[in-house]
C-alpha positions in Angstrom: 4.6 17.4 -8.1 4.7 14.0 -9.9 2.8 11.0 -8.3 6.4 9.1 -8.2 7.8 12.2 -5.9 4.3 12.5 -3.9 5.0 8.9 -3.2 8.8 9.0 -2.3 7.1 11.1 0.6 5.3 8.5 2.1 6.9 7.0 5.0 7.8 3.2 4.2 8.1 2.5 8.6 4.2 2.9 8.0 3.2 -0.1 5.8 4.1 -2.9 8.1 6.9 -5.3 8.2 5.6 -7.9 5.2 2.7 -5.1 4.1 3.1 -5.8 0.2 4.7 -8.9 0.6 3.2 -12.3 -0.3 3.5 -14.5 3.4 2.5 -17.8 3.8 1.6 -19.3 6.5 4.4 -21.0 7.1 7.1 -18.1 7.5 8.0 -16.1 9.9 6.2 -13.8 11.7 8.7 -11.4 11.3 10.8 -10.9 7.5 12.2 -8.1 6.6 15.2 -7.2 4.9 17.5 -3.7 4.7 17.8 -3.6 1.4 15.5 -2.9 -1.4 14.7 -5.6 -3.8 15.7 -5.3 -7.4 14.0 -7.6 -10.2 16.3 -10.1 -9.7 17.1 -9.8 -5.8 15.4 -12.0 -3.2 15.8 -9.4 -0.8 13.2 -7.4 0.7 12.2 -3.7 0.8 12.0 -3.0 4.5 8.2 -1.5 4.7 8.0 -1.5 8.7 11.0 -0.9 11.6 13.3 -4.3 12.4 13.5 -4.6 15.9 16.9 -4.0 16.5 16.9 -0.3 16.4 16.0 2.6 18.6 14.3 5.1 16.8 13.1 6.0 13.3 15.3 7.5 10.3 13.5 10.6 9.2 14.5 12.9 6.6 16.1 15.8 8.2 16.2 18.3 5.4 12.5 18.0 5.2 10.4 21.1 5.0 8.6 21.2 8.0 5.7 23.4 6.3 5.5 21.1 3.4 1.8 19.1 3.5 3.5 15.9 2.8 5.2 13.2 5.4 9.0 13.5 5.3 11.2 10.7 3.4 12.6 7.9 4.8 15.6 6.4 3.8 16.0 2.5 3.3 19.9 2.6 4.4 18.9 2.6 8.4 15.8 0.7 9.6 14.6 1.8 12.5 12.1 0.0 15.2 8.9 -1.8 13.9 6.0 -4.1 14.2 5.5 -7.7 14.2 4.0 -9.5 11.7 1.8 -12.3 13.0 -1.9 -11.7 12.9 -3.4 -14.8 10.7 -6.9 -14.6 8.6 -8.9 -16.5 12.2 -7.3 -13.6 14.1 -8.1 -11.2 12.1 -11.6 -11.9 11.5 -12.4 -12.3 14.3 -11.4 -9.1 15.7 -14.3 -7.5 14.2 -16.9 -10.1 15.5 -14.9 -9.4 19.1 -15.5 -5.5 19.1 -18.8 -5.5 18.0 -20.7 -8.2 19.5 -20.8 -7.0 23.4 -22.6 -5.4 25.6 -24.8 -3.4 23.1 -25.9 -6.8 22.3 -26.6 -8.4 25.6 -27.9 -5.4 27.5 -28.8 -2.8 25.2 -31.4 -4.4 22.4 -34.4 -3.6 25.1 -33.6 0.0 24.3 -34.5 -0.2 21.2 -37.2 -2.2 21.3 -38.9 0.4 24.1 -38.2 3.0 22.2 -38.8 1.8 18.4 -41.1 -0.9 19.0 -40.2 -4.5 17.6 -40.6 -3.7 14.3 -39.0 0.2 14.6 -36.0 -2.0 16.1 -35.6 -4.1 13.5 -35.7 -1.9 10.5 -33.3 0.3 12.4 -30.7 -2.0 12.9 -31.0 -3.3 9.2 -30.4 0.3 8.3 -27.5 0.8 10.3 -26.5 -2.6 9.0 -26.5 -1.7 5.1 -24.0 1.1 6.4 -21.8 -1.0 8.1 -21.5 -2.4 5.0 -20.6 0.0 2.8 -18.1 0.9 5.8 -16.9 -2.7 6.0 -16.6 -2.8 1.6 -14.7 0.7 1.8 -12.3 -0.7 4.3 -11.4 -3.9 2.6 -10.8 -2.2 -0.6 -8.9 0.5 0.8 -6.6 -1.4 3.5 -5.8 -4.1 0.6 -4.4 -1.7 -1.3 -2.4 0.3 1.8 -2.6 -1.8 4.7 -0.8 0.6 6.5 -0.1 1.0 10.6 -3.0 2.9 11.7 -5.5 1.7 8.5 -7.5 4.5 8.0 -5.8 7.0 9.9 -3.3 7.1 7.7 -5.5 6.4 4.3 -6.7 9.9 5.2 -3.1 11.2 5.1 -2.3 10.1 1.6 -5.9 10.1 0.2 -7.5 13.8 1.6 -5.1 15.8 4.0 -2.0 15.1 6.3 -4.3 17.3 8.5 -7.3 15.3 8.6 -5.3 12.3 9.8 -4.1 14.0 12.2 -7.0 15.2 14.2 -8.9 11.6 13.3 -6.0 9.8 14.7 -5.5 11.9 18.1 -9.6 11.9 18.2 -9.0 8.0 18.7 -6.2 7.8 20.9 -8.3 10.0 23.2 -11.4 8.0 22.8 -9.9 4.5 23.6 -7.5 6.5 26.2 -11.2 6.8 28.1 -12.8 4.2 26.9 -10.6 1.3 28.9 -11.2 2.7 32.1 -14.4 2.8 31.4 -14.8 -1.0 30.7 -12.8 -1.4 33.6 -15.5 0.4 35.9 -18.3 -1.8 34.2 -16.4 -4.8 35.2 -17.0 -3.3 38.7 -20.5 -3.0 38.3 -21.0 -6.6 36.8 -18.5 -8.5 39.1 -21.3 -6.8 42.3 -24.3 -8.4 40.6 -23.0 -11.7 41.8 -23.0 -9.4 45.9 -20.1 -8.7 48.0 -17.0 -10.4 48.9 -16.7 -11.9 52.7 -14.1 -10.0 54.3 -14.1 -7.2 51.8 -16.3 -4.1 51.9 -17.5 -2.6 48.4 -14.6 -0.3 48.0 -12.1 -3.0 48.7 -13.7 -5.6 46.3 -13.8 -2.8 43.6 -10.2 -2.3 44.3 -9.7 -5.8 43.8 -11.4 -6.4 41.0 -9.6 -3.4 39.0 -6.1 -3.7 40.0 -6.4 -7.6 38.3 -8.2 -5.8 35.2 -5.4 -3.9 35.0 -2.4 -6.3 35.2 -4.6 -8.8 32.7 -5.5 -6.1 30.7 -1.5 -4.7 30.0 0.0 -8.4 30.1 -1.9 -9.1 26.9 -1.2 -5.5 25.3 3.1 -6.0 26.2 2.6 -9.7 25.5 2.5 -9.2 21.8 0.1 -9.1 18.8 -0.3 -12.7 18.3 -1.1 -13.2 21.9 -3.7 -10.5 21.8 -5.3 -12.4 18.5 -5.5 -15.3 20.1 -7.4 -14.0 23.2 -9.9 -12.4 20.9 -10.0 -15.4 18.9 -11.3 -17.6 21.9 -13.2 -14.5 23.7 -15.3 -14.1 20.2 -16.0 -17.7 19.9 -17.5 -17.3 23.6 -19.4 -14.2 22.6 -20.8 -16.2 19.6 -21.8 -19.0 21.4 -23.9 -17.1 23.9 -25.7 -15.4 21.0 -26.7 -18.5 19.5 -27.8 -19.5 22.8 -29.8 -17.2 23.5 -31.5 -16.3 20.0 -32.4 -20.2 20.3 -33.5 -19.7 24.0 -35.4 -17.0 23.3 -37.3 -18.6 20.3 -38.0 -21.8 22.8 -39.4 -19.7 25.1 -41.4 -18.0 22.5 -43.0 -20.9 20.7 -44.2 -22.3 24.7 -41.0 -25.2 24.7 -39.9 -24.4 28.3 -42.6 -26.3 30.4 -45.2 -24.0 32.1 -45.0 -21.2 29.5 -47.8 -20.5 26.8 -46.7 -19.5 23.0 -46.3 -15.7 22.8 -45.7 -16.0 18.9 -45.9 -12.1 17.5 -48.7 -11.4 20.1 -46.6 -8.2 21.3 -46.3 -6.8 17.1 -50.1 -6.6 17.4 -50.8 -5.2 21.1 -49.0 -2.7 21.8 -48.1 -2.8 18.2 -45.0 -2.8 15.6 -43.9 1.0 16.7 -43.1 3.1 19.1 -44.3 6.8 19.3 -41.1 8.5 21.1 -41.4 12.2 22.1 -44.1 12.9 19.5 -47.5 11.6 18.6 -48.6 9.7 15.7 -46.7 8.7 12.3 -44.4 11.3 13.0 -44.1 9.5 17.1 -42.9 6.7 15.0 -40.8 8.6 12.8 -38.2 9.9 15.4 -38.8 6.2 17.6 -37.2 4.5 15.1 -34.7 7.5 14.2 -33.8 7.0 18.3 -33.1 3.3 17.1 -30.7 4.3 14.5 -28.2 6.2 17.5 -28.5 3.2 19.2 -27.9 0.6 17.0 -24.4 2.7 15.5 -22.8 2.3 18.6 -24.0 -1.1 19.0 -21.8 -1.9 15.5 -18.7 0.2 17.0 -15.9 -1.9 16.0 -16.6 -3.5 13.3 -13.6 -1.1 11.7 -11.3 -2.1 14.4 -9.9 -5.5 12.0 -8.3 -3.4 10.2 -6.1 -1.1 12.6 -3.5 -4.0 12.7 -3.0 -4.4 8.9 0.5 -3.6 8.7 0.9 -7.2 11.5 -1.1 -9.6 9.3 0.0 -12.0 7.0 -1.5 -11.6 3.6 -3.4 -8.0 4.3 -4.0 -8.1 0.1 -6.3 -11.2 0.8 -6.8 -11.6 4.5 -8.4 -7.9 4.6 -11.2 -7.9 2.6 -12.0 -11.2 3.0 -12.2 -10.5 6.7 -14.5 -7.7 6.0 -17.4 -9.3 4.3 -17.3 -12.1 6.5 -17.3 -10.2 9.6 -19.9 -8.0 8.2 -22.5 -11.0 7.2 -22.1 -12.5 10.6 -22.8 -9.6 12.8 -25.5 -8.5 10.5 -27.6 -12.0 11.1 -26.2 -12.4 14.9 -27.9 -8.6 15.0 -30.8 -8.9 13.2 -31.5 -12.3 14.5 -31.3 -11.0 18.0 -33.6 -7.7 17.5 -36.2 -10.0 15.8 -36.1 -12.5 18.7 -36.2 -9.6 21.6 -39.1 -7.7 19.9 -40.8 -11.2 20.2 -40.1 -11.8 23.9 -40.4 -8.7 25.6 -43.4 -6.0 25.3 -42.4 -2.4 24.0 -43.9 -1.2 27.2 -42.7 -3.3 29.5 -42.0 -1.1 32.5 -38.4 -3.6 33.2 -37.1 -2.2 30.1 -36.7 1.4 31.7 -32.9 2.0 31.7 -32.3 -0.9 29.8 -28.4 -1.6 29.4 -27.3 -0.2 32.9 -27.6 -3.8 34.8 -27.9 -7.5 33.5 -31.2 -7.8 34.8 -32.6 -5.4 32.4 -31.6 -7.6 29.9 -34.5 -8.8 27.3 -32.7 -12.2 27.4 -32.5 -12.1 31.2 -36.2 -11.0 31.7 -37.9 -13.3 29.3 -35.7 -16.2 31.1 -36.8 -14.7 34.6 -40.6 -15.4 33.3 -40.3 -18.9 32.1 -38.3 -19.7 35.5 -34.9 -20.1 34.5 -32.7 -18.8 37.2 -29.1 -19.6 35.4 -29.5 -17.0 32.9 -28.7 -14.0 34.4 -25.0 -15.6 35.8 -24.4 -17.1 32.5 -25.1 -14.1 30.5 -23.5 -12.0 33.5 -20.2 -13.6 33.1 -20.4 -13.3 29.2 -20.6 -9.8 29.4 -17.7 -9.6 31.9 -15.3 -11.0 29.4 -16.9 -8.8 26.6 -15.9 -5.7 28.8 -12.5 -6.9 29.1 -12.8 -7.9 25.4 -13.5 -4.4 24.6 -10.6 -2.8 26.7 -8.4 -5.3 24.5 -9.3 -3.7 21.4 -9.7 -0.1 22.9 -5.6 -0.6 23.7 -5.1 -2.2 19.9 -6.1 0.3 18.4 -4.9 3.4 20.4 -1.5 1.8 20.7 -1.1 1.4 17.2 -2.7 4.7 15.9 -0.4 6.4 18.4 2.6 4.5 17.2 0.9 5.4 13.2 0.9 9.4 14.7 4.5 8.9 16.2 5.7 7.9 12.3 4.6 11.0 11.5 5.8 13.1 13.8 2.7 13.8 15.0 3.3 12.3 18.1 6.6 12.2 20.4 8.8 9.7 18.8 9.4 8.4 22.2 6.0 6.0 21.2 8.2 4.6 18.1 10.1 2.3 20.5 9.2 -1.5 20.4 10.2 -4.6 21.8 12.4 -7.5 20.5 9.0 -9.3 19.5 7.4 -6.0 17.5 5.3 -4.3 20.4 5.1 -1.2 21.0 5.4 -0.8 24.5 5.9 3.1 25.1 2.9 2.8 23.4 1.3 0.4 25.8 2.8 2.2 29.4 1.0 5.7 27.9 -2.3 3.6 27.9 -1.4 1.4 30.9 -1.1 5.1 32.9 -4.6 5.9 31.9 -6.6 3.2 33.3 -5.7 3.9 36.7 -8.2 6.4 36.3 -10.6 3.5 36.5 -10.1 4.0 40.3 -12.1 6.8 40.3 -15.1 4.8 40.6 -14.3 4.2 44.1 -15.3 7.9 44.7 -19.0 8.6 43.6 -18.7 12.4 42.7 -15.5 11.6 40.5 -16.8 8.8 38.6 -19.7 11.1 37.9 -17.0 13.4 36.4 -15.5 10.7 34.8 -18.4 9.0 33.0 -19.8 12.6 31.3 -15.7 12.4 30.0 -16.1 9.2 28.2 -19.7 9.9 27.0 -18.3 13.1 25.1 -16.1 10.3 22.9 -19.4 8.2 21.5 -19.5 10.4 18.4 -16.4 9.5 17.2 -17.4 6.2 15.7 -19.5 7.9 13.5 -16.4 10.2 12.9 -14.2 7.3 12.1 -16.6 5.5 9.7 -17.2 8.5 7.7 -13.2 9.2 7.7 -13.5 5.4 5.6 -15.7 5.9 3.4 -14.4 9.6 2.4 -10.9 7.9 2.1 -12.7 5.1 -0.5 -14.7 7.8 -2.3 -11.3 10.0 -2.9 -9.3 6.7 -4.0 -11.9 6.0 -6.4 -12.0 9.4 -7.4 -8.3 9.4 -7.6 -8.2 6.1 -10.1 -11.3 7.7 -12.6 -8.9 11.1 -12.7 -5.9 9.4 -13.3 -6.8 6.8 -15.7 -6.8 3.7 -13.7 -8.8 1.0 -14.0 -10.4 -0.2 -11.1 -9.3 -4.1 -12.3 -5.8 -3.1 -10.7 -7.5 -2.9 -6.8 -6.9 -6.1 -5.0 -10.2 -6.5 -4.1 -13.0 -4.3 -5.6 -16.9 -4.4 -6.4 -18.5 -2.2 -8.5 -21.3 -1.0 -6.3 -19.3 0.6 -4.0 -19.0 3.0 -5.8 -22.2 4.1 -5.0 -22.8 2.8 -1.7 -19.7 4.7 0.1 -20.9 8.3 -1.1 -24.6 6.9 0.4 -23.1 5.2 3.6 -21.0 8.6 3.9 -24.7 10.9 4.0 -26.3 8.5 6.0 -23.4 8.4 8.9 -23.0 12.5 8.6 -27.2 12.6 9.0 -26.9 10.5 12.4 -23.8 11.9 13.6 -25.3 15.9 13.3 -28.7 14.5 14.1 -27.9 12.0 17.3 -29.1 14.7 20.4 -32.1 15.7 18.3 -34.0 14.8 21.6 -32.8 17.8 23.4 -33.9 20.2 21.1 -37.9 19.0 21.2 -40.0 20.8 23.9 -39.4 20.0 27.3 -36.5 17.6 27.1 -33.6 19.9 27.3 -30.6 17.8 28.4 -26.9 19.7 28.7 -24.9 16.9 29.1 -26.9 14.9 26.7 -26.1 18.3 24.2 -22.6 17.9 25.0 -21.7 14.7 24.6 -23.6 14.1 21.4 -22.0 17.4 19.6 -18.6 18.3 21.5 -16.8 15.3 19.9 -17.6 17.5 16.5 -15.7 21.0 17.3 -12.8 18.9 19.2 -11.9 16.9 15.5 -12.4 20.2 13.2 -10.3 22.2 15.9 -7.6 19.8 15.6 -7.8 19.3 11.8 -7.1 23.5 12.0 -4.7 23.0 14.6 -2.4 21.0 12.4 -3.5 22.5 9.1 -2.2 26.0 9.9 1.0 24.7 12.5 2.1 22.3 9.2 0.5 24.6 6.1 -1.1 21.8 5.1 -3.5 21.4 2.1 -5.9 18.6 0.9 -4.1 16.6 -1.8 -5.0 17.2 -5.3 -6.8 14.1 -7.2 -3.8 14.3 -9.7 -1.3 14.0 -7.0 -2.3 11.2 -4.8 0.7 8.8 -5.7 -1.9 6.1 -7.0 0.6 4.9 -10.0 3.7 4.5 -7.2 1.1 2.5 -5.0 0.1 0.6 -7.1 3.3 -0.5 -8.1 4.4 -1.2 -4.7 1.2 -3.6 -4.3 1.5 -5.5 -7.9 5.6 -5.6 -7.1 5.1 -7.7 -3.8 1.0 -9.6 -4.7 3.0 -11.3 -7.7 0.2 -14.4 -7.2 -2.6 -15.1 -5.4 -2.2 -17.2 -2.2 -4.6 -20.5 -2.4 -6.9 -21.4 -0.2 -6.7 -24.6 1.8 -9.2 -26.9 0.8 -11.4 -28.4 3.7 -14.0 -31.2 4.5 -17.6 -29.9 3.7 -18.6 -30.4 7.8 -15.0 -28.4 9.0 -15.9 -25.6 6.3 -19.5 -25.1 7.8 -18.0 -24.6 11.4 -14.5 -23.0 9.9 -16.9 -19.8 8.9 -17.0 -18.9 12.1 -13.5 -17.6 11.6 -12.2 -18.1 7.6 
């Protein structure tokens, strides 16, 4: 098969209304056009569904055992997307699903079980992997910014299966993982007490059926509502973590009044590690191994920028520059706020027991509760509220549109493919909005019991989806070097990635096969600790079979991967290089928040 007929194959609904088109900020947020363009046309090839339509146009003479995505036809466009994500949107939706309640709650974990310096060198190394994540992502999605982002990478770059059972492996994790924010909610909202007049199963009830309705208003409300709520959310998440690392050094260096200087008195007693589980060096070994867990699913997220490609204006430039942005601010916001904890709160301080099940086992909240400042707890308490919501936002992002990706496909009902007049998918959204009624489970102890097992069994499958990234950049780049391609053509490339995805890629397969290793040392046996750190691993290869022998499908051959077709596509519709807006030195220092 010839790379131009491998490409014919690929399904044009997928790339996303204005995907290889050059936008400015001042068009639309929706242009398309039902025509191809010629050389000399100004009309538009129509890369995502128009609006207007009620279903999509598949190819029905298709082989149904063939490996490849059937053909679609230009002549009827079906439904599709809006574009109206901008760059501010768009980076901060990383910052938004990263920085939340692994960061506010969660760092004494790491610190009791690593020790300060364990923490620290943990998250760094989990943070040189988000890179090579974040690198592999931008390169890839700015060459394909299709709906789905890596979902569908996988399709065209290893094996229609593949993409497949990654992209139902994430509709079922965020399908869970809402209600599970919602119950959280629950559990925050009753650190402030009870409600007069309402007992605790009434205020619960409360509290989720207004999660609820907030949390499917934003999703029908359409994309550019949902970047703007994650736009202001993540500034609020940034400006508590600035408060705080500041906080905590003032209380460190003896400025709140009636507090001595702790300095780095707890890196010498009880010392810079941890021994977890074992004795000596090798104590230290696995305590700072335990960090490493920790601290992935304390990045999750970072990946999620990327899921609404095919709705942002400029994906050749807005993409990658989005991803090394959003990686060098939640690498110092993260490393900054290990250092600070591990200099605030003891290793073996007994408070630190459970840490990220309550606010008050905060590191933040316990070093305030010692230098007497009551407010904390509140303040960080209502933070964390809006992170939880925050969260279910991008949970529903990104299930929505890998489901609507799947439903392209065919590997989904095409039911999902429907949309409103303003490009959401809302069959999409009801499937989703069904789901986090089971949030009122929690009302019934037993059941939420049940129901929190169910989500744990889904934490693997970040480390799933970032390796699914980096395999998708190592085969693209292995792609180019077989077919004669010079890496010069990428939109955005850098010449050690090349090395660092295969790296990252080991590193996140070594955690993922090696996250329960607790359970297999002597006397700490844990089923559901087993299961949920190893389950998530059979459920995405027996999927990957599922489809591979129902469709016959095979992983694609270097040679065919329709690289020369792509490319094409991308240098046809990046004709010039947007340029950037020139600002005043102060605005550019706060503007990198968000540009």
């Amino acid at each position: 098969m010839s790379s131009s007929e491998s490409f014919s194959s690929i399904n044009p609904s997928e790339l996303g209304c204005g995907t290889f088109l050059p936008s400015r900020d001042d068009e639309p947020d929706i242009e398309c056009a039902a025509s191809p363009p010629t050389a000399t046309s100004s009309t538009r090839l129509i890369l995502e569904p128009t609006a207007n339509s009620h279903g999509p146009h598949h190819d029905h003479d298709h082989d149904p055992t063939s490996p490849h995505p059937p053909q679609v036809h230009h002549d009827q466009p079906p439904d599709r997307l809006a574009r109206a994500l901008r760059q501010r949107h768009l980076s901060m939706l990383g910052i938004a699903g990263s920085i939340g309640t692994g960061l506010f709650l969660g760092l004494g974990l790491a610190v009791r079980r690593g020790g300060p310096l364990g923490a620290l060198l943990g998250y760094a190394a989990i943070g040189l992997t988000v890179c090579a994540v974040q690198f592999a992502l931008g390169e890839t999605a700015a060459l394909m910014p299709l709906t789905g982002s890596f979902v569908r990478h996988a399709e065209v770059l290893v094996d229609p299966a593949w993409g497949f059972a990654v992209g139902w492996n994430l509709v079922y994790g965020n399908l869970l993982s809402i209600p599970s924010e919602a119950v959280a909610v629950v559990v925050l909202v009753r650190f402030w007490g009870g409600w007069e007049g309402f007992g605790e199963k009434g205020q619960a009830a409360v509290v989720l059926a207004v999660f609820v309705f907030v949390t499917v208003g934003v999703g029908m409300a359409g994309v550019r509502v949902f970047g703007e709520v994650e736009f202001w959310f993540a500034l609020v998440k940034i400006g508590l973590v600035v408060f705080l690392i500041v906080l905590g050094l003032v209380i460190n260096l003896g400025g709140v009044p009636g507090t001595e200087r702790i300095g780095f008195r707890y890196w010498r007693d009880p010392g810079p590690f941890v021994e977890y589980i074992a004795a000596g060096d090798w104590g230290k070994i696995l305590g700072f191994w335990a960090v490493l867990t920790g601290a992935v699913f304390s990045f999750a997220g970072v990946e999620s920028l990327a899921m609404a490609a095919a709705e942002t204006r400029n994906p050749h430039e807005t993409i990658p520059r989005a991803c090394k942005r959003v990686f060098a601010r939640i690498v110092i916001f993260y490393m900054l706020a290990v250092l600070v904890v591990g200099m605030l709160v003891a290793s073996n301080d007994p408070r630190l027991d459970g840490s990220g099940s309550s606010v008050a086992q905060s590191p933040f909240v316990i070093a305030a509760s010692q230098a007497s400042i009551s407010a904390v707890p509140s303040v960080v308490n209502a933070v964390v509220i809006t992170s939880a919501w925050s969260a279910s936002n991008q949970s529903l992002l990104t299930g929505t549109r890998v489901l609507y990706g799947l439903a392209l496909k065919g590997q989904a009902p095409s039911f999902f493919l429907r949309t409103t007049s303003w490009g959401t998918p809302y069959m999409c959204v009801l499937l989703f909005a069904a789901f986090m009624f089971l949030s009122f489970m929690s009302m019934s102890e037993s059941a939420i019991t049940v129901f929190w097992w169910l989500v744990a069994l889904t934490a693997a499958g970040v480390l799933v989806s970032w390796s699914t990234i980096l395999l998708n950049h190592i085969r693209l780049v292995q792609a180019m070097k077989r077919q004669g391609i010079d890496a010069g053509r990428l939109p955005w490339h850098n010449w050690w990635t090349n090395y660092s995805s295969p790296a990252g890629l080991f590193m996140c397969i070594t955690i993922l096969l090696t996250s329960g290793f607790s359970v297999f040392t002597q006397g700490n046996w844990d089923a559901a600790k087993f299961v949920s750190s190893y389950l998530d691993i059979p459920i995405v290869l027996t999927a990957y079979m599922f489809w591979k022998l129902f469709r016959n499908t095979k992983v694609i051959s270097l040679d065919d991967i329709p690289l020369e077709d792509i490319f094409k596509q991308a240098e046809q519709y990046y004709p010039y290089e947007t340029p950037l807006k020139k600002t005043h030195s102060w605005l550019r220092i706060i503007s990198w928040i968000w540009k």
